[in-house]
Structures are given as C-alpha cells and as structure tokens.
KEMIFI-583422 format. One record per atom (N, C-alpha, C, CB): atom name; x, y, z; residue number from 1. Coordinates in Angstrom, 3 decimals, always signed. Glycine has a CB too. Layout:
REM residues N
  lokol        px        py        pz  zati
     CA         X         Y         Z   NUM
...
***
This chain:
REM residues 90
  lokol        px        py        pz  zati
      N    -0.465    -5.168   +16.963     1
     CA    -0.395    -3.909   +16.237     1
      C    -0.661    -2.783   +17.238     1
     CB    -1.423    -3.874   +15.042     1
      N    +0.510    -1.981   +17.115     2
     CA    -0.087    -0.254   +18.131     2
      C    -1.614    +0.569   +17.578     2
     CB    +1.444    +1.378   +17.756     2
      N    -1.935    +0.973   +18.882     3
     CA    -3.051    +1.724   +18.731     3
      C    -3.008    +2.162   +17.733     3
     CB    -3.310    +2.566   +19.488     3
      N    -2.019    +3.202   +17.422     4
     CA    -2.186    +4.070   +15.994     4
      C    -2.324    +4.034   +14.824     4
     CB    -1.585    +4.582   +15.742     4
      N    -1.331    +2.186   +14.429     5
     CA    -1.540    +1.926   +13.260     5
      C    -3.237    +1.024   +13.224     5
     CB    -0.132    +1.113   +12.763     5
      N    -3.777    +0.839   +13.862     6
     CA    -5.035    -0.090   +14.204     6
      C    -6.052    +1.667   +13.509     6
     CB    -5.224    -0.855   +16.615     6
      N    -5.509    +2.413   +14.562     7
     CA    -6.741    +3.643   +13.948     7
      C    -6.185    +4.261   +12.879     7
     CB    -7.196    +4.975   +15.020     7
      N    -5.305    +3.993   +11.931     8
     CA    -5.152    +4.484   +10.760     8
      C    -5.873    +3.064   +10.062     8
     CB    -3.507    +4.977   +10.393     8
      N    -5.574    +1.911   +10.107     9
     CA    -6.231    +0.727    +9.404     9
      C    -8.033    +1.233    +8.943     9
     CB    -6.156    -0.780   +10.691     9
      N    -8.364    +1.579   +10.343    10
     CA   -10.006    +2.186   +10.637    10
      C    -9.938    +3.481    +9.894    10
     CB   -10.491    +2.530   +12.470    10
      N    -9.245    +4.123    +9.359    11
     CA    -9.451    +5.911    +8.959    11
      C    -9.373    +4.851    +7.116    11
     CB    -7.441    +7.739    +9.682    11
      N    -8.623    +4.056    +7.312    12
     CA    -8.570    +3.716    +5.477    12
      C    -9.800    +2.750    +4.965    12
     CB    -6.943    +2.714    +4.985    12
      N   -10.359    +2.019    +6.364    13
     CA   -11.659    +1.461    +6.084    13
      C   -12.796    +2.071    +5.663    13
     CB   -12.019    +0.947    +6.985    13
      N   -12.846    +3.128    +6.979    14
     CA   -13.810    +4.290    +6.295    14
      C   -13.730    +5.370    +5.468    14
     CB   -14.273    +4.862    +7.014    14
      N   -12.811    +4.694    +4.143    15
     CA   -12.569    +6.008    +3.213    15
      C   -11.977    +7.238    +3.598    15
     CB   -13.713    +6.464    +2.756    15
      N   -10.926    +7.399    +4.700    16
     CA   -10.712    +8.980    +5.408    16
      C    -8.987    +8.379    +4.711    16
     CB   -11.129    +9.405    +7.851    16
      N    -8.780    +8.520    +3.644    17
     CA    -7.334    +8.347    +3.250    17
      C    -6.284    +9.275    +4.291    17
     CB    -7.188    +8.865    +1.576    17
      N    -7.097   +11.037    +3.843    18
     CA    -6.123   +12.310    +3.943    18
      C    -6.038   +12.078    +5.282    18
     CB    -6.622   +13.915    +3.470    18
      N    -6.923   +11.479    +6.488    19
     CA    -7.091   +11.825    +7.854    19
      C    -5.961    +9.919    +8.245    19
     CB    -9.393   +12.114    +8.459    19
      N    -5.923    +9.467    +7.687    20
     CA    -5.173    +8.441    +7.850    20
      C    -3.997    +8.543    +7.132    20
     CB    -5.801    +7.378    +7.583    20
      N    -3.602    +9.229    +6.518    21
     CA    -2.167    +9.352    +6.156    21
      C    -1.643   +10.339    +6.850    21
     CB    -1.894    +9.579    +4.788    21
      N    -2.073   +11.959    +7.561    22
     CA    -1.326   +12.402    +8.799    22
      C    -1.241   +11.893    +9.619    22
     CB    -1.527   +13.223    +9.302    22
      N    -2.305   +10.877   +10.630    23
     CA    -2.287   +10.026   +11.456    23
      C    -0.647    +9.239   +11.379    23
     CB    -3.581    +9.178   +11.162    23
      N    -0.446    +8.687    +9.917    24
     CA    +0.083    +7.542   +10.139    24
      C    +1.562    +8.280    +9.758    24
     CB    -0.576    +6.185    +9.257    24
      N    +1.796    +9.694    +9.160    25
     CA    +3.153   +10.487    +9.477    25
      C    +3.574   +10.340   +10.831    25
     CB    +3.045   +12.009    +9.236    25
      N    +2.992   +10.619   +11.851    26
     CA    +3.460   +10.843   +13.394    26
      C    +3.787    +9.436   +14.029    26
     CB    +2.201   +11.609   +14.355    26
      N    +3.720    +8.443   +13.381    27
     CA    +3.882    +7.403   +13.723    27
      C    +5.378    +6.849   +13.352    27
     CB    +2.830    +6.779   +13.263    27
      N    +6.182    +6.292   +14.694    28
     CA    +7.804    +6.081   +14.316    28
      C    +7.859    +5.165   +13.075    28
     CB    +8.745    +5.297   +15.630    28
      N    +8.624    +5.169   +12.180    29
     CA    +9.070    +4.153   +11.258    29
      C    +9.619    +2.746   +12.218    29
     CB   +10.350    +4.881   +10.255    29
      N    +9.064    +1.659   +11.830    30
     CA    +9.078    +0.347   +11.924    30
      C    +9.178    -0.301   +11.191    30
     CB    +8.436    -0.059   +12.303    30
      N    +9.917    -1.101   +11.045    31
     CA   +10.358    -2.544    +9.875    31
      C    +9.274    -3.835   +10.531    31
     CB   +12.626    -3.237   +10.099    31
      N    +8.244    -3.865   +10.617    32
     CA    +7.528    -5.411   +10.423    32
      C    +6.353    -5.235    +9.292    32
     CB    +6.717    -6.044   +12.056    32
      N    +5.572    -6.022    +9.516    33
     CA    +4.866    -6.521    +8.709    33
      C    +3.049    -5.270    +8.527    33
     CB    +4.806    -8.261    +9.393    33
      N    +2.915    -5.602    +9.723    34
     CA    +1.878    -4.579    +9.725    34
      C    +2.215    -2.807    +8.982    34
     CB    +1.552    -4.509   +11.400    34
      N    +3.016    -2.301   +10.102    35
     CA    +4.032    -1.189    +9.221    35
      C    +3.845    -1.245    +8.046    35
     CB    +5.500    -1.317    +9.267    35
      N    +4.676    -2.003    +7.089    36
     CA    +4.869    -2.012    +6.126    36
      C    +3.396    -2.040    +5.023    36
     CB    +5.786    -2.953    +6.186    36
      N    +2.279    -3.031    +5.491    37
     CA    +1.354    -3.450    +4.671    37
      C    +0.382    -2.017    +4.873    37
     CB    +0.718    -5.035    +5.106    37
      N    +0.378    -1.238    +6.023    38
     CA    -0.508    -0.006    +5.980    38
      C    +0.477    +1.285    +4.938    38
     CB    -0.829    +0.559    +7.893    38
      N    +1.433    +1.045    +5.561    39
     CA    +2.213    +2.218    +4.337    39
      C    +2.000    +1.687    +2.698    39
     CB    +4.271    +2.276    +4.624    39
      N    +1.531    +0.357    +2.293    40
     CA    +1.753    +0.469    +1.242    40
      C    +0.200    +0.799    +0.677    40
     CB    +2.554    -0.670    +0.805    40
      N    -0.528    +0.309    +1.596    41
     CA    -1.626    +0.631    +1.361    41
      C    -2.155    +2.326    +1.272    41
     CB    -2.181    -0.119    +2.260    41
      N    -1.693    +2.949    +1.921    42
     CA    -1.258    +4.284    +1.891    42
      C    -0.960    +4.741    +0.755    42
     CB    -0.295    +4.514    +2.604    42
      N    +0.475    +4.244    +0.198    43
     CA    +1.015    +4.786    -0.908    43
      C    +0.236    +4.310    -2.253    43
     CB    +2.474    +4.425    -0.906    43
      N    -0.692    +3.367    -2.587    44
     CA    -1.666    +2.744    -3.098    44
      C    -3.208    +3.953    -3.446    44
     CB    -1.872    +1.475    -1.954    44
      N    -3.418    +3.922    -1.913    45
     CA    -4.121    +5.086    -2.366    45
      C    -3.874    +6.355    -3.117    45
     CB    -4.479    +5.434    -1.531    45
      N    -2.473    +6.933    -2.853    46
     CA    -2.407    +7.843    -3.025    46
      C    -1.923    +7.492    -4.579    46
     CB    -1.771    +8.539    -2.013    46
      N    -2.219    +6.997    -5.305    47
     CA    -1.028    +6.128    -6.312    47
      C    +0.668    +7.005    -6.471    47
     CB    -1.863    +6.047    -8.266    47
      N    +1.233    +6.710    -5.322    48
     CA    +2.489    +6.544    -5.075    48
      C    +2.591    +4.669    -5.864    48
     CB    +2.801    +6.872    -3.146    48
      N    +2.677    +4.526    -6.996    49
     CA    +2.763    +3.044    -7.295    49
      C    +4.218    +2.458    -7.266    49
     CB    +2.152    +2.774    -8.707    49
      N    +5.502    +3.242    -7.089    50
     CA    +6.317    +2.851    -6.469    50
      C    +6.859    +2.527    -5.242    50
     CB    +6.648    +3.192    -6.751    50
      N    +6.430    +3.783    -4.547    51
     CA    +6.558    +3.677    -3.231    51
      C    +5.595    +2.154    -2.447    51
     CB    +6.031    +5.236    -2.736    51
      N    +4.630    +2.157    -3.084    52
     CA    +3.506    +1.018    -2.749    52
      C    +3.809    -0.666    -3.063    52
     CB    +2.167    +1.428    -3.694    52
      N    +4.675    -0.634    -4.167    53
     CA    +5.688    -1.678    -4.541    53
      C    +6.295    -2.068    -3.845    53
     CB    +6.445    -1.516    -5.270    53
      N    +7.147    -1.367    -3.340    54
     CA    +7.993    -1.444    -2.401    54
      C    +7.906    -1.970    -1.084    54
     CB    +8.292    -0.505    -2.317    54
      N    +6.598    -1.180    -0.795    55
     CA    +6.338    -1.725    +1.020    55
      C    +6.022    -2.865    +0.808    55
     CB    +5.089    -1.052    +2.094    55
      N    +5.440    -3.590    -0.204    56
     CA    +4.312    -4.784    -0.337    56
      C    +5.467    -5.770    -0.879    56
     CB    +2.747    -4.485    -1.572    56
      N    +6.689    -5.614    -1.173    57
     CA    +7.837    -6.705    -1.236    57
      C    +8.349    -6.733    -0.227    57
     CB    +8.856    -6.617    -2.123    57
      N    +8.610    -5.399    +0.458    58
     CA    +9.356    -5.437    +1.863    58
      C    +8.406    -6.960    +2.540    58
     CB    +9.060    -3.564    +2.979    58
      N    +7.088    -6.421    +2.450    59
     CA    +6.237    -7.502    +3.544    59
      C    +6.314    -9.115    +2.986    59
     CB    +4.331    -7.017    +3.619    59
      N    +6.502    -8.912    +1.405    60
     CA    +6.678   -10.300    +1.173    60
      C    +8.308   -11.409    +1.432    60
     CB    +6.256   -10.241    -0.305    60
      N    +9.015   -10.510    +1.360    61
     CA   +10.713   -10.605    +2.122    61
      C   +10.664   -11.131    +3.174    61
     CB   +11.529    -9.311    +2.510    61
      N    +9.742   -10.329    +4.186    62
     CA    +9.639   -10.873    +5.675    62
      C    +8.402   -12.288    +5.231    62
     CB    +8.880    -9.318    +7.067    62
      N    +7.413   -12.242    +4.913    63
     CA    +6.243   -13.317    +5.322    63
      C    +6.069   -13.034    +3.311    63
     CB    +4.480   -12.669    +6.944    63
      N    +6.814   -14.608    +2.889    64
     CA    +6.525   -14.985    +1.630    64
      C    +5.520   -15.108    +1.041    64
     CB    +6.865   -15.771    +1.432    64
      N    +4.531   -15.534    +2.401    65
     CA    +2.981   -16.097    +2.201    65
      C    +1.608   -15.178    +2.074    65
     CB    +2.694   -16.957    +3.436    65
      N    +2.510   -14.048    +2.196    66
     CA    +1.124   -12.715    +2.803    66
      C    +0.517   -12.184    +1.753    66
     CB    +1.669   -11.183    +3.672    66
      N    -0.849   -13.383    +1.531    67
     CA    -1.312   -13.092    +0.169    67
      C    -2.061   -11.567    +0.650    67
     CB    -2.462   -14.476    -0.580    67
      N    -2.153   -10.913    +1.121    68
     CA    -2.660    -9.084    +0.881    68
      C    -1.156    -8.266    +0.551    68
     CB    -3.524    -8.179    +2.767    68
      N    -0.422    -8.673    +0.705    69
     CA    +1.046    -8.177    -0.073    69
      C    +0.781    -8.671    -2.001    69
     CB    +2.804    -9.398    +0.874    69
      N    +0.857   -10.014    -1.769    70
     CA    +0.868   -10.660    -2.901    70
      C    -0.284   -10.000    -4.194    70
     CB    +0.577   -12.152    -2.415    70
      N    -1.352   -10.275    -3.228    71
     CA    -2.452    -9.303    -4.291    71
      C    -2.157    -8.105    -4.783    71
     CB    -3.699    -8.901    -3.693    71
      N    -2.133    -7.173    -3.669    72
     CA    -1.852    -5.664    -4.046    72
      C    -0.795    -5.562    -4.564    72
     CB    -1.831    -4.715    -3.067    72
      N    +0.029    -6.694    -4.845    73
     CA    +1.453    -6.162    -6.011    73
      C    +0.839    -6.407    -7.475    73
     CB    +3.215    -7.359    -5.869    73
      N    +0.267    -7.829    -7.006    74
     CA    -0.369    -7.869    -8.746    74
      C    -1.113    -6.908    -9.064    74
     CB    -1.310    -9.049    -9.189    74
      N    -2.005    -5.827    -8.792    75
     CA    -3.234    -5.354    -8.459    75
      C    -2.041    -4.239    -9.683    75
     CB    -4.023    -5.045    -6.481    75
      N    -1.189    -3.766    -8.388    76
     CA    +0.039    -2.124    -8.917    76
      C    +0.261    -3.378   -10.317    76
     CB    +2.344    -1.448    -7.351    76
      N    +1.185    -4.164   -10.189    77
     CA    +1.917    -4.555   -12.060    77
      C    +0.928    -4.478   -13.162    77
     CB    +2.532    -6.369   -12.333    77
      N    -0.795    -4.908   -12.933    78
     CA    -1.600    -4.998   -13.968    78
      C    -1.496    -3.072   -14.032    78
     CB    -3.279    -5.998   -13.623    78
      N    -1.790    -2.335   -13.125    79
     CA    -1.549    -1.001   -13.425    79
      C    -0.464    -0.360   -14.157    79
     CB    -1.542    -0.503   -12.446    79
      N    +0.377    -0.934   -13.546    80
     CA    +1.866    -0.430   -14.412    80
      C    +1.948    -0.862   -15.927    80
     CB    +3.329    -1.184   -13.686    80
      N    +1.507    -2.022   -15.827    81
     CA    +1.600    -2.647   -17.478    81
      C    +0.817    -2.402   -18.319    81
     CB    +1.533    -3.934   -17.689    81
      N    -0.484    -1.805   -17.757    82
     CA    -1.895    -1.367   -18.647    82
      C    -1.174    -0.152   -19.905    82
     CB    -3.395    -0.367   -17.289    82
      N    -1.818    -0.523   -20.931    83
     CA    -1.572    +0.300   -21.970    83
      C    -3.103    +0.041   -22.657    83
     CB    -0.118    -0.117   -22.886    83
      N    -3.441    +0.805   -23.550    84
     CA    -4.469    +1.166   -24.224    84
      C    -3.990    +1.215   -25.540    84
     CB    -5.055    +2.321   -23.766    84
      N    -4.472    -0.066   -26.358    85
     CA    -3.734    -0.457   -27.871    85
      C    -4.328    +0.833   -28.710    85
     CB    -4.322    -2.261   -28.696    85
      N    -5.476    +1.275   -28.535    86
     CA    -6.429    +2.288   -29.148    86
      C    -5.362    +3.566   -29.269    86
     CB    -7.931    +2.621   -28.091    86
      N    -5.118    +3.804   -28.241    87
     CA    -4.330    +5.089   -28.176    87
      C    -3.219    +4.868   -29.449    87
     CB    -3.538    +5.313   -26.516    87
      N    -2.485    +3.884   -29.268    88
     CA    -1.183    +3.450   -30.399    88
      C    -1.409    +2.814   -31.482    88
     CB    -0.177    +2.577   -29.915    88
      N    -2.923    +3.017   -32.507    89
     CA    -3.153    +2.877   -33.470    89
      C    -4.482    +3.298   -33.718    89
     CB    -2.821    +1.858   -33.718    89
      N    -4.038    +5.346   -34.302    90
     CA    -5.379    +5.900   -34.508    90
      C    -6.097    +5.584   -35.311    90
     CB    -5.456    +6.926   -34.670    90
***
C-alpha cells in the first residue's frame, strides 16, 4: 500500500474522517483492492451508502473472500433495509 493511502487508513483510525478524505482526494484513482476498501470506507463514513456499495463489491469482484468488504456490505444492506414498523402504523 502507498504512503498516502496507509496515512489516510491512520487519519480514519483516529476519527479525522474530514482530514482523511482531502488527503485521500489528491491521491490518483487506482483499481486494486486497498484503493477500493479505503474509498468505501470513506464513502461509509460519510454515508455516501451508494457510493460505499459499490467500492466494497468492486473489492469483492477482485478478492471474493475479503470478509472487511463482505461485512461492510452487510453492515450498508441492514441500513438500507431498516424501516421502523412504528412509523407505518400510528
């Protein structure tokens, strides 16, 4: 992994989302695995929950097995699918 995406990994460890997502703008677009699993994690935070979908299939396309892809998709679908029965029967 390049320096940069290693110190954006470290800016999202220590809670610095906003300071790790300009970090990780200036950084060229790359198609592997790492790439992909920090952008989605990125878009996760930010709940971009599509955009975050996305990177985290891209990574499972390449590496079928990459249960931190695998999780964080289930993690977004239980989000996406959450409804609140309360709300739809006052």
């Amino acid at each position: 992994m390049n320096t940069a995406l290693e110190k954006v990994k470290e800016l999202l460890q220590n809670e610095k989302a906003a300071e790790a997502q300009q970090l990780f703008n200036g950084i060229p677009v790359v198609d592997n695995i790492d790439y992909l699993l920090i952008k989605g994690v990125l878009e996760q935070k930010f709940q971009h929950w599509g955009k975050a979908y996305n990177s985290f299939t891209k990574v499972l396309e390449k590496d079928p097995l990459n249960v931190d892809a695998k999780t964080r998709l289930e993690m977004i679908k239980g989000i996406l699918n959450f409804f609140n029965p309360d709300q739809l029967n006052p």
